[in-house]
DONUMAR-298450 format. One record per residue (C-alpha): x, y, z negated; residue in one letter. Coordinates in nm, 2 decimals, padded with zeros to 4 digits. Layout:
<<X,Y,Z>,"A">
...
END
This chain:
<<-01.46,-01.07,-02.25>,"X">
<<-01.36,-00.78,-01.99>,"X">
<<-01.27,-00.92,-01.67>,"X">
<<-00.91,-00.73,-01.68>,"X">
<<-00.80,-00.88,-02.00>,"X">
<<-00.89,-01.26,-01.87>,"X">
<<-00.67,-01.22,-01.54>,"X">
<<-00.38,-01.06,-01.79>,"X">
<<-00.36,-01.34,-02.05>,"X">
<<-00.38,-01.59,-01.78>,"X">
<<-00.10,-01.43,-01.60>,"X">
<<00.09,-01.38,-01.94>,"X">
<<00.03,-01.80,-02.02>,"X">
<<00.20,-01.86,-01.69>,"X">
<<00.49,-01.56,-01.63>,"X">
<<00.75,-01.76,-01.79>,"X">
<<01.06,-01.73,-01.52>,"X">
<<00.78,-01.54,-01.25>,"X">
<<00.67,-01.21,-01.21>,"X">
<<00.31,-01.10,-01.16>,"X">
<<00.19,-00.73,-01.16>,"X">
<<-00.17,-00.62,-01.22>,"X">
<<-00.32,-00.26,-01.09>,"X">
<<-00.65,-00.06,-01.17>,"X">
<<-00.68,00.16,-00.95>,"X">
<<-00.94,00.45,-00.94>,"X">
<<-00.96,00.72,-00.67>,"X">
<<-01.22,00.99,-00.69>,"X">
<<-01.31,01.24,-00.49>,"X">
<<-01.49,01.57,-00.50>,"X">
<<-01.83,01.42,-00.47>,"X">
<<-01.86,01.21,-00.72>,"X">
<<-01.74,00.92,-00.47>,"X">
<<-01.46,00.73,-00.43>,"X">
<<-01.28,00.35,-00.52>,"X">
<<-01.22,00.13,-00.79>,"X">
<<-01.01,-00.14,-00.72>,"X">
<<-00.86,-00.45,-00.88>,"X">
<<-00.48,-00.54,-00.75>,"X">
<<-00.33,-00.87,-00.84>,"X">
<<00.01,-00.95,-00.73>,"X">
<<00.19,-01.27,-00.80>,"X">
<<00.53,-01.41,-00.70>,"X">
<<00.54,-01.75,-00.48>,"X">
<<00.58,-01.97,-00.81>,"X">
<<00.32,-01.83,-01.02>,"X">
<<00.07,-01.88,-00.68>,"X">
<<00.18,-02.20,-00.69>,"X">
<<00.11,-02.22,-01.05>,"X">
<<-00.23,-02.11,-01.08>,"X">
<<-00.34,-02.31,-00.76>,"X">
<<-00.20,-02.63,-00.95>,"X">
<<-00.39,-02.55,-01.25>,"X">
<<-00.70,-02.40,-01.18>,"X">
<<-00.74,-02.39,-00.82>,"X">
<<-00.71,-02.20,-00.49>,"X">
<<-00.50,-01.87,-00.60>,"X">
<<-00.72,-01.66,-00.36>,"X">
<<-01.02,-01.78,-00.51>,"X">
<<-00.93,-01.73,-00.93>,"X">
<<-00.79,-01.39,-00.85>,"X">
<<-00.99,-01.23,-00.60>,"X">
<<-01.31,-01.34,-00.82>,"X">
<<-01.29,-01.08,-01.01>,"X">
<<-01.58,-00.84,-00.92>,"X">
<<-01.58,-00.61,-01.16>,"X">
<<-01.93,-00.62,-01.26>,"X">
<<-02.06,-00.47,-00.91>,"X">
<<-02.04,-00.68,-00.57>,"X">
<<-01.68,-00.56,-00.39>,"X">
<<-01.46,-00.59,-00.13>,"X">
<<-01.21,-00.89,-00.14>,"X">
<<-00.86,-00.90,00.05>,"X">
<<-00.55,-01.01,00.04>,"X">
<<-00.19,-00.84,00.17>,"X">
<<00.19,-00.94,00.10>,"X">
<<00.41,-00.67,-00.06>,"X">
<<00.72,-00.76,-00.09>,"X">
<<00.79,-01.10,-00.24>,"X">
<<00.46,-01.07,-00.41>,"X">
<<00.12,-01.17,-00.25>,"X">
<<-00.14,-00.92,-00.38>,"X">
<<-00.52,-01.04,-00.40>,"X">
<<-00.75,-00.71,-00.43>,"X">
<<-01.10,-00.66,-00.49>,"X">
<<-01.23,-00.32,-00.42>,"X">
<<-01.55,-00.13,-00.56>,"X">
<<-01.69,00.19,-00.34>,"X">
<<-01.91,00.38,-00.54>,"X">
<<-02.13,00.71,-00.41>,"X">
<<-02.15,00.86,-00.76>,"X">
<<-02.01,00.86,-01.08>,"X">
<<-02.26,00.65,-01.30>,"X">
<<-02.19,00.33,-01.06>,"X">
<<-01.78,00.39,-01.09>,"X">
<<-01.91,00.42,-01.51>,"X">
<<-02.09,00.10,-01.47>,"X">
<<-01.82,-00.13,-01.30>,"X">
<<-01.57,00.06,-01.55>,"X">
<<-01.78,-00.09,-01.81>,"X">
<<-01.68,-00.44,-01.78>,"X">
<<-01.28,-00.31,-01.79>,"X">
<<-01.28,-00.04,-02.03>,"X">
<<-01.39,-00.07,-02.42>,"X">
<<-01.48,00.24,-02.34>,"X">
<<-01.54,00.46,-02.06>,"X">
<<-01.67,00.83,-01.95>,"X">
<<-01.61,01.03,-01.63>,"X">
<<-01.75,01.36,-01.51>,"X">
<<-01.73,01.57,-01.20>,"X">
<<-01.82,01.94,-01.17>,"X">
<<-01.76,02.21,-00.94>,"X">
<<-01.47,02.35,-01.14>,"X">
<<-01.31,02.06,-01.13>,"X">
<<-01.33,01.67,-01.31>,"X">
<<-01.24,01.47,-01.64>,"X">
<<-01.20,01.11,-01.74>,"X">
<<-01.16,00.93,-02.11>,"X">
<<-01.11,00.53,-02.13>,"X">
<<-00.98,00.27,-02.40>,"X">
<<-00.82,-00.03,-02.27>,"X">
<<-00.78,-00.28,-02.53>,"X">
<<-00.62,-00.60,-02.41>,"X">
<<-00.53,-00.75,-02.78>,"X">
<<-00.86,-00.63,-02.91>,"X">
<<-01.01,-00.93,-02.61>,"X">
<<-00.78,-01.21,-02.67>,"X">
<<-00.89,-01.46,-02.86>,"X">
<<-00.58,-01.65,-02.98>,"X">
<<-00.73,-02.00,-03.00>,"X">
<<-00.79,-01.98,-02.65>,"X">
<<-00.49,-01.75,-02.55>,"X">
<<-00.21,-01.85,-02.79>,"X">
<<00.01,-01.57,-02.64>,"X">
<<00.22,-01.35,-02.88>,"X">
<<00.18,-01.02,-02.63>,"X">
<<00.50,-00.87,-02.81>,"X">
<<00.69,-01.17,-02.66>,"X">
<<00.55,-01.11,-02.33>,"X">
<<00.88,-00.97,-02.10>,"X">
<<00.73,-00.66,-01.93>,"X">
<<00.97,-00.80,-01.61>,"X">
<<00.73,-01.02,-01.60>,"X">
<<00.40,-00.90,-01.63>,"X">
<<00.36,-00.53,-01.59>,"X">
<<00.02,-00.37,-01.60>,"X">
<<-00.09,-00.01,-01.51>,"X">
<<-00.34,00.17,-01.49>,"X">
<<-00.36,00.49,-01.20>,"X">
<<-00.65,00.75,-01.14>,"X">
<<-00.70,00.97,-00.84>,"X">
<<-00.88,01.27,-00.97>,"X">
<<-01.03,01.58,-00.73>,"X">
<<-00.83,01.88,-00.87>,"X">
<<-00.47,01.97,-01.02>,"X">
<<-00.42,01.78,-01.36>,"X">
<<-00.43,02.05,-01.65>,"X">
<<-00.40,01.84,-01.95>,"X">
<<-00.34,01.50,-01.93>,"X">
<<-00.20,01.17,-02.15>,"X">
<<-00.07,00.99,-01.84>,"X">
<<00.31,00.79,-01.88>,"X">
<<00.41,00.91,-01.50>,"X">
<<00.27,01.16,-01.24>,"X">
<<00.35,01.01,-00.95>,"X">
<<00.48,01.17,-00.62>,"X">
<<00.11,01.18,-00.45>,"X">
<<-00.01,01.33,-00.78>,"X">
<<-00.21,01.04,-00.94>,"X">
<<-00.14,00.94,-01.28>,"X">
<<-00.04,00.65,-01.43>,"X">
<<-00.05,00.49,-01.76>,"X">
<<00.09,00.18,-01.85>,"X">
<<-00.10,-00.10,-01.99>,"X">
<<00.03,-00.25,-02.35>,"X">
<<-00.01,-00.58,-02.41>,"X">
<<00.05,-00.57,-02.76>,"X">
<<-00.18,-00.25,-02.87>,"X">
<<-00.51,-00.06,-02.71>,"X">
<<-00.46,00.23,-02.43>,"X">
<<-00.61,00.55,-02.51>,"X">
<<-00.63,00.77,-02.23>,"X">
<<-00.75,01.09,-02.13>,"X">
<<-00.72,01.32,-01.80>,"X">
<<-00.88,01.66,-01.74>,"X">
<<-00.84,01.83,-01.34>,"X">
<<-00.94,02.21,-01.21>,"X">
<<-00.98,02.29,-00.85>,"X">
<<-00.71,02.57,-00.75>,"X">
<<-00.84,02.90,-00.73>,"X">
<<-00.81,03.10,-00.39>,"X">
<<-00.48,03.18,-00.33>,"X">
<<-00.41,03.54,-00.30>,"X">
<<-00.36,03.68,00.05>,"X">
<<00.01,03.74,00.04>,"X">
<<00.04,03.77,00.42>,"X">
<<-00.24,04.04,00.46>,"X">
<<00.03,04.28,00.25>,"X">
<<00.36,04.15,00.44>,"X">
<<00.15,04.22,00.80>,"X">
<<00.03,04.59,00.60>,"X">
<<00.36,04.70,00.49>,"X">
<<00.52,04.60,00.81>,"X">
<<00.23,04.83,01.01>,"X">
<<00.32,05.11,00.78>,"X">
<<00.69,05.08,00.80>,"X">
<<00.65,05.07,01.22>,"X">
<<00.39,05.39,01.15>,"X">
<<00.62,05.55,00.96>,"X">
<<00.90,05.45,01.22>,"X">
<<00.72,05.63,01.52>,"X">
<<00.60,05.92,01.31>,"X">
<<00.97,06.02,01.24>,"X">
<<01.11,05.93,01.57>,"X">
<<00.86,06.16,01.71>,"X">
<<00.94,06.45,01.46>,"X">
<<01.25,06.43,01.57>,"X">
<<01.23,06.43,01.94>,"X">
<<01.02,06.77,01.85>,"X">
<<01.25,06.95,01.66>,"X">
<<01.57,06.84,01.88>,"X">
<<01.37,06.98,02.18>,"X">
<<01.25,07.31,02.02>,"X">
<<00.96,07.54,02.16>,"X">
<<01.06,07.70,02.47>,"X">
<<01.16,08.03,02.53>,"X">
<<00.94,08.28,02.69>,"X">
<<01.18,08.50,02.95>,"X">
<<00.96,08.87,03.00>,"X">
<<00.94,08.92,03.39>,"X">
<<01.09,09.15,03.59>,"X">
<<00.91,09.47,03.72>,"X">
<<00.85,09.40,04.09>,"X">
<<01.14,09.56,04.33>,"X">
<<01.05,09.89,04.58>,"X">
<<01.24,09.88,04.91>,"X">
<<01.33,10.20,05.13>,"X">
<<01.07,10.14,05.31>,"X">
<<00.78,10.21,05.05>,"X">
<<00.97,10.49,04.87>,"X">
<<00.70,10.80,04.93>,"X">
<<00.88,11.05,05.22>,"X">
<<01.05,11.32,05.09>,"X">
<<00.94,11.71,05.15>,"X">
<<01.18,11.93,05.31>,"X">
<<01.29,12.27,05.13>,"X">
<<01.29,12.57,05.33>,"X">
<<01.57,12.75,05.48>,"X">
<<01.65,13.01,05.41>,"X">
<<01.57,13.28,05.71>,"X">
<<01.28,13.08,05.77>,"X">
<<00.97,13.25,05.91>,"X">
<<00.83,13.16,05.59>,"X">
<<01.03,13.36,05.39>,"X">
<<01.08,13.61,05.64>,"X">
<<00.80,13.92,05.50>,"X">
<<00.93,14.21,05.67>,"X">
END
C-alpha cells in the first residue's frame, strides 16, 4: 500500500471531532534538484489519540520515509503540531523513485526550456475496507484536508492545479473519495526586451534635438555681421604738394622788348 494513503485512512479512522491536515510537498529546481517532503499536522486530541492507540505520535508519523532515507522534524503551526519527513534529491530519477511509493503513477522531466510533471493519486484505489472500514464520502473535509503542492522551475503554461498560490506553486487537492489526476507543464521566460535602452535613446535624441535648435536659433537671432568699407586715409595741410606761383604780369618774364 503507498505510504500516503496509510497515514490518510488512519487519520480519517480517528478525525471524528479533531482536525488533521496532510501535505506533499515537492519543490524543484532548475537542475533537476530540489525536495520532497511529507507534512503531517494533527490537532492536540488526535496526538493524543494516536499515541494511545499505537504509540509515540512522533514516531507513527514521522516514520514515513517515503521509500528513500529523509530528514525527520517536527514544528508547531498553529494549534496543530506538524511531523515532517523530508527527501533531497540531486536529480530527477531519485525524486521519481521516492514518488513511486506515493503516486500510482508518476513522471517528471526537466529541460532547458523549461519542466513538466504527470501523477495519479489514488487514495480509494489503496484502501482496503476490511481493514479501513471508512466511507471516504463521509469523511468531513474540516477534518482531514489533504493537498498536494509542486514547486516547478519556470512559469506554469498549462496546468490542472485547484489553486496557484501567491508564491506561484500549485496546489491540488487530494479526494478521498475518487483518484487525482494531475498534470503541470512550466517554460522559463524569455529575455525581456530592453525597454530602458529606448527610453535612455529617445531621451538622448530629444536633448540632441533640444541643443540643435537652441543653437539655430541663437544663430539666426545674432545674424552675420556687417562689413563697414573703410575710409580713405585723411591728408593734412601739411602734406598737400606746394602750390606754383603764376606770373605777374610785367614780370621780367614776360617782358620781350
Amino acid at each position: 500500500m503507498k505510504r500516503l494513503s496509510i497515514v490518510i485512512a488512519l487519520l480519517a479512522i480517528l478525525t471524528a471531532g479533531c482536525r488533521a491536515d496532510v501535505r506533499l510537498l515537492l519543490d524543484v529546481g532548475e537542475d533537476g534538484s530540489g525536495d520532497l517532503s511529507v507534512e503531517v499536522g494533527v490537532d492536540d486530541e488526535l496526538d493524543q489519540l494516536i499515541t494511545q492507540f499505537f504509540g509515540p505520535s512522533e514516531e507513527v508519523l514521522s516514520s514515513l520515509d517515503l521509500g528513500i532515507d529523509g530528514e525527520r522534524t517536527t514544528r508547531t503551526e498553529g494549534d496543530l503540531t506538524v511531523y515532517t519527513t523530508t527527501v533531497t534529491f540531486a536529480e530527477t530519477s531519485e525524486i521519481t523513485e521516492a514518488a513511486a511509493d506515493n503516486f500510482t503513477d508518476f513522471s517528471m522531466e526537466v529541460t532547458d526550456a523549461g519542466a513538466s510533471l504527470e501523477g495519479t493519486l489514488d487514495i480509494t484505489g489503496e484502501l482496503d475496507p476490511a481493514q479501513f472500514p471508512v466511507d471516504p464520502a463521509a469523511i468531513d473535509q474540516e477534518s482531514l484536508s489533504a493537498t498536494v503542492v509542486v514547486s516547478l522551475p519556470g512559469e506554469p503554461v498549462d496546468h490542472n492545479a485547484d489553486e496557484v498560490l501567491e508564491d506561484g506553486r500549485l496546489s491540488w487537492t487530494i479526494p478521498l473519495d475518487a483518484s487525482l489526476y494531475m498534470f503541470a507543464t512550466t517554460e522559463y521566460p524569455g529575455t525581456p526586451f530592453p525597454w530602458w535602452l529606448v527610453v535612455l535613446l529617445v531621451v538622448s535624441a530629444g536633448l540632441a534635438l533640444a541643443v540643435w535648435q537652441a543653437a539655430a536659433r541663437r544663430d539666426k537671432k545674432t545674424g552675420p555681421e556687417r562689413r563697414v568699407a573703410p575710409e580713405p586715409p585723411s591728408t593734412s595741410p601739411a602734406d598737400k604738394p606746394p602750390e606754383t606761383p603764376e606770373p605777374e604780369a610785367g614780370s621780367p618774364f614776360f617782358d620781350i622788348d
